[in-house]
N, CA, C and O of each residue as an XYZ file, in Angstrom:
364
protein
N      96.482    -30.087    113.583
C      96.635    -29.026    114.550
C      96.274    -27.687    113.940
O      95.354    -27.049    114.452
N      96.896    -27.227    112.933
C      96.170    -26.749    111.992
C      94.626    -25.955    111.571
O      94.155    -24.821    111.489
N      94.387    -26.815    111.454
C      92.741    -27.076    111.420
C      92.116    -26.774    112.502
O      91.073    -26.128    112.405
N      92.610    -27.171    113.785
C      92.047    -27.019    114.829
C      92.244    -25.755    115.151
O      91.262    -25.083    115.466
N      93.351    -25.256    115.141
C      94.061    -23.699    115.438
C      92.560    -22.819    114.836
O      91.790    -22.104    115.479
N      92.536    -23.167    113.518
C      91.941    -22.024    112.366
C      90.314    -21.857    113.075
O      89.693    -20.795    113.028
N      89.675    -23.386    113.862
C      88.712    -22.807    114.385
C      88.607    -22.312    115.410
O      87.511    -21.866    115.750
N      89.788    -22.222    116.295
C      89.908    -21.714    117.545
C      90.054    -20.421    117.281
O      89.468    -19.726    118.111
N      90.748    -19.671    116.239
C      90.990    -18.330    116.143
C      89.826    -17.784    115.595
O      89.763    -16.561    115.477
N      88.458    -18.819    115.075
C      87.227    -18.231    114.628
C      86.556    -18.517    115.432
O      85.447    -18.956    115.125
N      87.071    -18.348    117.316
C      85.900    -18.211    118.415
C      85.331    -19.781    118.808
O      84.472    -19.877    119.684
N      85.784    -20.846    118.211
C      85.478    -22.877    119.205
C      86.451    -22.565    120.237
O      87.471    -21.876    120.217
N      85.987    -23.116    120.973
C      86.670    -23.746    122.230
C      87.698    -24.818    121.403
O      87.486    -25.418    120.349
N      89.088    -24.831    122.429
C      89.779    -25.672    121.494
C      89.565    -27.410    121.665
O      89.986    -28.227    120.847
N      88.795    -27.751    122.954
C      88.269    -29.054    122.776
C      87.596    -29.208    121.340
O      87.961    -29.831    120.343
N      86.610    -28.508    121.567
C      85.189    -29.111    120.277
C      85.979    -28.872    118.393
O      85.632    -29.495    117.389
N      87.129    -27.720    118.493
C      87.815    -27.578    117.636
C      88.829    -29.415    117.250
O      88.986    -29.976    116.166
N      89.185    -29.736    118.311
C      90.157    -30.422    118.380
C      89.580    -32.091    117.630
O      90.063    -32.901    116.838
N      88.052    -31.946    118.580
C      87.442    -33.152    118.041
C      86.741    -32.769    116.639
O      86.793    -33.685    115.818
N      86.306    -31.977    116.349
C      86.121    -31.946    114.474
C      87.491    -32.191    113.784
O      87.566    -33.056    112.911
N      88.540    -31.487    114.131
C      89.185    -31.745    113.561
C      89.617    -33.397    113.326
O      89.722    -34.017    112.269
N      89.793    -33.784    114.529
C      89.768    -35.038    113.946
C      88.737    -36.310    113.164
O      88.959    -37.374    112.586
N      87.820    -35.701    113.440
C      86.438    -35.903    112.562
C      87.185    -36.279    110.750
O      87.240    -37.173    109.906
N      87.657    -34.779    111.030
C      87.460    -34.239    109.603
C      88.795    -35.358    109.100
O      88.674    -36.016    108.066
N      89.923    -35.447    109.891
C      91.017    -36.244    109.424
C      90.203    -37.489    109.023
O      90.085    -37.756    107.828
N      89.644    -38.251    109.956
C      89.255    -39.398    109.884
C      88.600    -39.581    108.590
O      88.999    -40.566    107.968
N      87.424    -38.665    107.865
C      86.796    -38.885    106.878
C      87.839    -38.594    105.969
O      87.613    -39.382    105.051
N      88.705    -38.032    105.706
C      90.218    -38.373    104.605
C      90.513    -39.741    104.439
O      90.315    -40.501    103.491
N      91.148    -39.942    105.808
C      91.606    -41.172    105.610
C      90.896    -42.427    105.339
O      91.444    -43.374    104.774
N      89.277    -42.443    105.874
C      88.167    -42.981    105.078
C      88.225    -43.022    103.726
O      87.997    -44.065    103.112
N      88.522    -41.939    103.161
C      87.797    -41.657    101.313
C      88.783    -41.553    100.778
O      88.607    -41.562     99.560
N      90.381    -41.394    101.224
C      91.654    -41.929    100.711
C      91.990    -40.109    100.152
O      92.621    -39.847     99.128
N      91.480    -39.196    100.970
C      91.409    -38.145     99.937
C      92.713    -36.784    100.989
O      93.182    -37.396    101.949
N      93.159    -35.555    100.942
C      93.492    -35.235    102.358
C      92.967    -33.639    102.545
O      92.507    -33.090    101.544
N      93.018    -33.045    103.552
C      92.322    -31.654    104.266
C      92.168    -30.891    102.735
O      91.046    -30.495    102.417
N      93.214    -30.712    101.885
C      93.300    -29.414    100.683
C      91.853    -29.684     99.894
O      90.817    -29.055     99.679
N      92.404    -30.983     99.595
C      91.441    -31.601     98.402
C      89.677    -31.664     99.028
O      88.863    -32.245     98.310
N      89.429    -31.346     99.713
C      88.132    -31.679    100.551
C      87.369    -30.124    100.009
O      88.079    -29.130    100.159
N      86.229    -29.948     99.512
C      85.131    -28.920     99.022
C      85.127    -28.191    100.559
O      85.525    -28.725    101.594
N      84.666    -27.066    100.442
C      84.485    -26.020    101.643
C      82.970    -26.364    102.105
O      82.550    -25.956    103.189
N      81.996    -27.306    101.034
C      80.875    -27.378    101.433
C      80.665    -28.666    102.517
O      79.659    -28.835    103.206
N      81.820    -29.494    102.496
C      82.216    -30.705    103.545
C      82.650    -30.224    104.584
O      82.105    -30.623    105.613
N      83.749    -29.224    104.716
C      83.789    -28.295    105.910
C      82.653    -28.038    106.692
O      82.680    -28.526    107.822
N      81.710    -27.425    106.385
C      80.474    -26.823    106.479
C      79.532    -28.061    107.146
O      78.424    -27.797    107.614
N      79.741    -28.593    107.146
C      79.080    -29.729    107.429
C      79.213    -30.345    108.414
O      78.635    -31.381    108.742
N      80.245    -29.557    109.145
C      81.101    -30.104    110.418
C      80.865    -28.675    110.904
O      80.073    -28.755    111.843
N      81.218    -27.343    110.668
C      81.073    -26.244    111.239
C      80.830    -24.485    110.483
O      81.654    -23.778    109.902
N      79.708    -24.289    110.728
C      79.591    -23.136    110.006
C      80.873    -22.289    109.790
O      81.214    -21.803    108.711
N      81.635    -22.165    111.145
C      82.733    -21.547    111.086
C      83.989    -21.451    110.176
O      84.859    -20.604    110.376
N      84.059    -22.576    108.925
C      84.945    -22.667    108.077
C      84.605    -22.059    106.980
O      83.570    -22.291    106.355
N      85.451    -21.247    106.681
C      85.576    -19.981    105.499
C      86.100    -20.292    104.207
O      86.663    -21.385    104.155
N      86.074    -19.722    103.302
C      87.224    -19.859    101.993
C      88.710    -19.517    102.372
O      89.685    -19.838    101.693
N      88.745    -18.789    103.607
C      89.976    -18.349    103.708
C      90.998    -19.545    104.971
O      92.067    -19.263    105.513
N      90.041    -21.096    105.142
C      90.939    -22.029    105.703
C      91.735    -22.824    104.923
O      92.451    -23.672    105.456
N      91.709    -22.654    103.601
C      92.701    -23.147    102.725
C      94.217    -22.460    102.703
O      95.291    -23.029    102.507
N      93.986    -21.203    102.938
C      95.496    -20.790    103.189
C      95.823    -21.058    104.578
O      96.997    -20.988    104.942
N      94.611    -21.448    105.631
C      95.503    -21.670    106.826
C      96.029    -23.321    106.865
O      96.921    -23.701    107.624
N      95.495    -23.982    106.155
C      95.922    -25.345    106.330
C      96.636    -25.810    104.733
O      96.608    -26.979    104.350
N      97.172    -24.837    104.028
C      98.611    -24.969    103.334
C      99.515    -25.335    103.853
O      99.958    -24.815    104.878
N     100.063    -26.419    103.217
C     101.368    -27.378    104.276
C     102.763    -26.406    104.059
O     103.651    -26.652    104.874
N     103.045    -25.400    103.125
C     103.918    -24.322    103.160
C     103.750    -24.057    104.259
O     104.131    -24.736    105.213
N     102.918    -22.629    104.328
C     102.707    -22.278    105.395
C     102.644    -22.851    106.817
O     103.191    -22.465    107.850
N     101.743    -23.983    106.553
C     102.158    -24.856    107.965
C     103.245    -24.789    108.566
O     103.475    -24.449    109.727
N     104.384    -25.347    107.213
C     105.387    -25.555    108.180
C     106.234    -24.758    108.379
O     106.925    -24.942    109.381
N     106.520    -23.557    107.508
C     107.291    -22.359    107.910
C     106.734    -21.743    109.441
O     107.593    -21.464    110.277
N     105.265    -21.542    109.774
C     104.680    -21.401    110.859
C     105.653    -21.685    111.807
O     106.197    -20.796    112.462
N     105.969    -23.157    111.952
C     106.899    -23.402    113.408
C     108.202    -22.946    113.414
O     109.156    -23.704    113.243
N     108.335    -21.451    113.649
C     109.709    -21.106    114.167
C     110.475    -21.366    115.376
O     111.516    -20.742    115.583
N     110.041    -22.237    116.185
C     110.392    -22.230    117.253
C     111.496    -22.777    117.420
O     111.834    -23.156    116.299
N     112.622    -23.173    118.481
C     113.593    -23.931    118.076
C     112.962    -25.571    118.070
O     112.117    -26.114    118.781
N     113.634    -25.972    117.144
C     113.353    -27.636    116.584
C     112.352    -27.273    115.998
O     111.475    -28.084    116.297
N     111.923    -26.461    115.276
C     110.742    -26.204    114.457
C     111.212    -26.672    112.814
O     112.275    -27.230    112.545
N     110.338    -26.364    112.001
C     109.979    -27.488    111.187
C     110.321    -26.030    109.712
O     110.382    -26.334    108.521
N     110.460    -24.811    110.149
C     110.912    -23.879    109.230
C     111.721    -23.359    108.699
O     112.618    -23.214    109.529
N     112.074    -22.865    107.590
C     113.268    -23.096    106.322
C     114.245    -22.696    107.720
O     115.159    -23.452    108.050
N     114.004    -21.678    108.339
C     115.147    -20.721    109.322
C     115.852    -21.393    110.250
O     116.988    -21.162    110.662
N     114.660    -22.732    110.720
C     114.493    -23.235    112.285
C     115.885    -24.569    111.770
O     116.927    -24.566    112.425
N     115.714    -25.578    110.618
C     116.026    -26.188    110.576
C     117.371    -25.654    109.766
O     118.365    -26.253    110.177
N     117.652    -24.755    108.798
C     119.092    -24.432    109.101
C     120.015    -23.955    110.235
O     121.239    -23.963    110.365
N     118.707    -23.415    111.233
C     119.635    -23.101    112.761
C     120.276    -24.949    113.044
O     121.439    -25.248    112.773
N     119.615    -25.618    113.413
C     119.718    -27.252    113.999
C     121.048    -27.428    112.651
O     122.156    -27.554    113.173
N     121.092    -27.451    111.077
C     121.974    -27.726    110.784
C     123.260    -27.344    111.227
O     124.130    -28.160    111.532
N     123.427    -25.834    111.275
C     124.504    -24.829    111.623
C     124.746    -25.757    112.972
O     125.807    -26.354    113.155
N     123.720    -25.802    113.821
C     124.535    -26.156    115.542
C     125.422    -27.472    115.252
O     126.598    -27.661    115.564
N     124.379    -28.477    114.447
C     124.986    -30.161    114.263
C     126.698    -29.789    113.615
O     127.750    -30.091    114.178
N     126.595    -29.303    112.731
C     128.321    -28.983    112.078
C     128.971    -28.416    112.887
O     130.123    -28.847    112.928
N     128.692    -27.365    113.793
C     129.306    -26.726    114.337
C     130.106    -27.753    115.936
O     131.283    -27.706    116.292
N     129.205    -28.402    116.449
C     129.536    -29.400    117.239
C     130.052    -31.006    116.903
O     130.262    -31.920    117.700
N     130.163    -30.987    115.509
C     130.860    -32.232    114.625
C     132.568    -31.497    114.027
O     133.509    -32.056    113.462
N     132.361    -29.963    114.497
C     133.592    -28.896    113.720
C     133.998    -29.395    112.976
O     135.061    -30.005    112.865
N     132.410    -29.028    111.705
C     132.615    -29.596    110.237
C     132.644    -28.171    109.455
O     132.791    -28.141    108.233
């Protein structure tokens, strides 16, 4: 999702974003390898649009601090869900 985001915010439509991206998963899981580890010149190869600067967008840190939302996946989000679970166990 990720991945797809980073070319949507560099101007793809998020269909054609959506299907490289999974392009791009697929040849990982082909070559046993995953998104970080992949050269920027394999990017490129799929879309001019990928920069040096999609490695910090598809950092799994960042990724997952990203989802603040509630039930989100970030340091904040998931001590909120702890706090509620104790609080309704009145632990």
């Amino acid at each position: 999702t990720d991945l797809a985001d980073y070319l949507v915010k560099k101007g793809m439509p998020f269909r054609s974003a959506y299907k490289i991206s999974g392009q791009i998963v697929a040849l990982c899981i082909s070559g046993g390898t995953v998104l970080e580890e992949l050269e920027l010149g394999t990017y490129k190869e799929f879309s001019d649009l990928f920069e040096a600067d999609l490695y910090e967008a598809i950092d799994l840190q960042k990724c997952v601090e990203k989802r603040i939302s509630e039930g989100g996946t970030s340091v904040a989000s998931v001590e909120e869900q702890i706090n509620f679970v104790k609080e309704s166990l009145n632990l």
